[in-house]
C-alpha positions in Angstrom: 169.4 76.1 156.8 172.7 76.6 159.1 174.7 73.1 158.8 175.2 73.3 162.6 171.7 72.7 162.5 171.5 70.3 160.2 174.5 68.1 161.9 172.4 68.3 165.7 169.3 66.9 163.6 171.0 64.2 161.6 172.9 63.3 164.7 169.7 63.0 166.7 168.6 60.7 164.2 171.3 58.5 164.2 171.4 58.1 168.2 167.6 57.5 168.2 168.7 54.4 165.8 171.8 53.7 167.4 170.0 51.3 169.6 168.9 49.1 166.7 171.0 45.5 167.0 171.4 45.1 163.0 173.6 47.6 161.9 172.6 47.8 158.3 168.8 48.1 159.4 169.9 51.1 161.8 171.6 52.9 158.7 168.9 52.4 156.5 166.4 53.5 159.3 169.1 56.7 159.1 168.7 57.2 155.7 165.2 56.6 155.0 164.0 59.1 157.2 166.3 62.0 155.8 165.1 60.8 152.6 161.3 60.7 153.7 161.2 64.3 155.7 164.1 66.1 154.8 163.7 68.7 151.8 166.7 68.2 148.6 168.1 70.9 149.9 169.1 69.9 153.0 170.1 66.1 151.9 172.5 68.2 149.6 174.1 70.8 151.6 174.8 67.1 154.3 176.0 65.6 151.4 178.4 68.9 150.8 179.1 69.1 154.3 180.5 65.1 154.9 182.5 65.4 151.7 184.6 68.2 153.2 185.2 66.7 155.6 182.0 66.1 157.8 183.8 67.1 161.2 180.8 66.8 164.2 178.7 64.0 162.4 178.4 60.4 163.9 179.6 57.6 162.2 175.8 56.3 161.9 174.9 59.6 160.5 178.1 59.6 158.4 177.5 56.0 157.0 173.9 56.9 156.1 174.7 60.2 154.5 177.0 58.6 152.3 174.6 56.3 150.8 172.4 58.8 150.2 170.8 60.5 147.2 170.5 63.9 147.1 168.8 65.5 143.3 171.5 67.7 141.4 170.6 71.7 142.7 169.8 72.6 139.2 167.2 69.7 139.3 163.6 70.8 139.2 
């Protein structure tokens, strides 16, 4: 999937948790739904994308990204 598309939907995420008054809860909110519905794949090219830099992303979405785990892509 195009990153640009992936950065719009991890940033829609984050603003629909944004409103959430306990900032941990909103991040893990963040983080459990890309880890519920989002495929590996995606997860890992997010992952790829924030550690180059990660330009375009939210701080939620960056702060829940970075906690995140994403399987290996040679992992079955």
């Amino acid at each position: 999937m195009r990153i640009e598309r992936l950065i719009t939907m991890a940033n829609d995420i984050a603003t629909y948790f944004a409103v959430e008054p306990d900032h941990a809860a909103a991040v893990g909110g963040v983080r459990d739904h890309l880890k519920r519905f989002w495929d590996p794949v995606m997860r890992r090219q997010l992952k790829t994308y924030l550690a180059e830099g990660g330009e375009g992303l939210l701080p939620l979405a960056r702060e829940a990204v970075t906690g995140l785990d994403a399987p290996p892509a040679d992992a079955p």
